[in-house]
N, C-alpha and C positions, 0 to 999 in steps of 0.2 A: 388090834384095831388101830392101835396107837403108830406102828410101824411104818404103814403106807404113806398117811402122812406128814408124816417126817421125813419119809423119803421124798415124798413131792417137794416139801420146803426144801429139804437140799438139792433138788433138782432145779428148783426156781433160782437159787442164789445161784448156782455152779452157771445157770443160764444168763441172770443181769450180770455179774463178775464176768463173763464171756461176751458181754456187748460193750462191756464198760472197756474191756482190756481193744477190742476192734474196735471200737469209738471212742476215743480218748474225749472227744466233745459232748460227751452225753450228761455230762451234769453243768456245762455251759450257761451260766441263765443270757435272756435274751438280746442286752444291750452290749456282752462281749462278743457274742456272735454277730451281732448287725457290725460290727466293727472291726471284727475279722474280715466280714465279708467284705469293708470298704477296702478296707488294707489293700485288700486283694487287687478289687477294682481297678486301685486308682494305680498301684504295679502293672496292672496288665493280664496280670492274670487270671484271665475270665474263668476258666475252667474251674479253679478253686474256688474262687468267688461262688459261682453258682452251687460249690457243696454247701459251704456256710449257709447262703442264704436259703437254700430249701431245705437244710435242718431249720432255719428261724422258721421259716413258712410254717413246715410242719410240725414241729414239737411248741411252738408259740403261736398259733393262728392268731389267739386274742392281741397277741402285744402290740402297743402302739408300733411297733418295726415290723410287725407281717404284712404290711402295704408296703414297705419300703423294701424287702424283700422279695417282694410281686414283681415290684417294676425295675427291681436292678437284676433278675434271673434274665426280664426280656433284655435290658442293656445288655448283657453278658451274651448273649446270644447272638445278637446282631451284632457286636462287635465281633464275634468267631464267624460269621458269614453265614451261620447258623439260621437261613431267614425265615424257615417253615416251621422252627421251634418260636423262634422271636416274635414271629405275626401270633403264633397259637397264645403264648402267653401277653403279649399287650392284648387281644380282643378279652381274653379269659382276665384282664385287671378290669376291660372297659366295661364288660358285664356286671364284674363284681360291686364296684366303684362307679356306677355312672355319674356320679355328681362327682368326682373328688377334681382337685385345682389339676390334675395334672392328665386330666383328658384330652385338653388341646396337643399335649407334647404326645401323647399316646397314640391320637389319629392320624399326627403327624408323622412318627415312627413306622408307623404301618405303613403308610405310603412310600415313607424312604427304603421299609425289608425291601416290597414290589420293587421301587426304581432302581435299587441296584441290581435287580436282574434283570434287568433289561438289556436284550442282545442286539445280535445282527439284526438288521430289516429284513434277512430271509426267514429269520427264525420267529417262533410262538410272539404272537402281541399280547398274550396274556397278563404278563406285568405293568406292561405300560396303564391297560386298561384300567387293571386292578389300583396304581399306583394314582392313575385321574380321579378314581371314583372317592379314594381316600382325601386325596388334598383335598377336592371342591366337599367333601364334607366338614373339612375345618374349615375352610373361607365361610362355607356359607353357615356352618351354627358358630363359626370364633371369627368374625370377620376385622375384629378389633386386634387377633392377636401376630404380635410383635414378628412372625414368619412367614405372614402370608406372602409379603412380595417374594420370598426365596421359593415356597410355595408353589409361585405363580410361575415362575421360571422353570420348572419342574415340570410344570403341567404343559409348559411348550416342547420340551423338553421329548416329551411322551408323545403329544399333538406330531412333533415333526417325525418320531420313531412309527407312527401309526400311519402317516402318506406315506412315506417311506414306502414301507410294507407294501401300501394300495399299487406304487408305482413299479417294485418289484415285479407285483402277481399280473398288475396286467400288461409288462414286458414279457410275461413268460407265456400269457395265453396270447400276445402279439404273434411272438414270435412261432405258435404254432398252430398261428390262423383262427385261435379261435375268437375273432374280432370282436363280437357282440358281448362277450364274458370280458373282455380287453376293454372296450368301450366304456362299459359300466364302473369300472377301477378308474382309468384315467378321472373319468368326470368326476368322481368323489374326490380325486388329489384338483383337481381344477376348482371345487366349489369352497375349498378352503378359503379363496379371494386372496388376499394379500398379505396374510400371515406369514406364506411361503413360499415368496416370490419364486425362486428360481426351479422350486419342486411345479408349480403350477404351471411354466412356461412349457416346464419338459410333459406335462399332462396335456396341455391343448394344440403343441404340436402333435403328441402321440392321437389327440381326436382329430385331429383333419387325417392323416393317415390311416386310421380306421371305418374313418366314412369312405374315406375314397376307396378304401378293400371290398369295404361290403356294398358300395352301389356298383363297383367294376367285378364282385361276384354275381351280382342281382343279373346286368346286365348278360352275363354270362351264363 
């Protein structure tokens, strides 16, 4: 009886001596890996960074550095361009942590994943969207804190990528008559007011053009 398990313990050890030899970090305690992991950081080298830090995350969830290792996996991420891992883990800190000091830089970062993909005005405005809806969440619950005019600039920023857009789509249904669907675009880049002057010129010359299509259709 005695056999079996002796064989399971030498199977158990042949297996930790087998994680230990492909994880040289596995008996690391917590504050040399948070420190690895800056090492990393602050070299550049995000990639490695993020191994350290999610052995901290995970073989340390208690320690005082398992937040600190939450929110430098999302820095590591976005600075690789990585923005769909980087938004998933700042929202999965902001869940965790609702209260903690570093939620304003967290709504902020999420708005910055969005605005750096922000493309052409032909292309998806989904970022831009994504990236307003973020910042005006920091202004309006952190309206004290120290980014918001960078912030604000961001959010024009997206404001002018979103006429943009309006004034692309309704040159293209201009251009193939379908004036009414044309009409409706321009005048959303025209009600902007003064925001964007010269997007809004090219919008209310594109409406007189438009009426004059469709009452010399009508007429017809």
């Amino acid at each position: 009886m005695k056999r079996p398990v002796i064989l399971l313990m030498f199977i158990a050890c042949l297996s930790f001596a087998a994680c230990t030899y492909l994880d040289p970090d596995i008996d690391k305690p917590a504050h040399e890996l948070a420190k690895n992991g800056m090492d990393e950081f602050t070299e550049k080298d995000y990639r490695k960074s993020i191994v350290y830090f999610e052995k901290l995350r995970d073989w340390y969830p208690f320690s005082k550095f398992a937040k600190l290792a939450e929110l430098k996996i999302a820095d590591a991420h976005y600075h690789l361009k990585e923005y769909d891992d980087a938004i998933f883990a700042y929202e999965e800190f902001e869940q965790l942590h609702p209260n903690n000091e570093a939620i304003p830089y967290v709504i902020q970062q999420i708005g910055n994943c969005y605005f750096e993909q922000l493309d052409t005005v032909d292309r998806d405005q989904t970022p831009a969207l994504k990236a307003i809806e973020a910042y005006e969440r920091l202004i309006k619950n952190y309206p004290d804190d120290p980014h918001v005019s960078e912030v604000q600039g961001k959010i024009r920023t997206c404001q002018k990528s979103l006429a943009e857009n309006e004034l692309y789509i309704g040159n293209f249904y201009y251009r193939t008559k379908h004036y009414k669907s044309a009409l409706t675009r321009f005048q959303s880049v025209a009600s902007t007011g003064d925001k964007f002057p010269e997007l809004q010129a090219k919008a209310l010359a594109f409406i007189k053009l438009c009426e004059a299509a469709m009452m010399d259709k009508d007429q017809n």
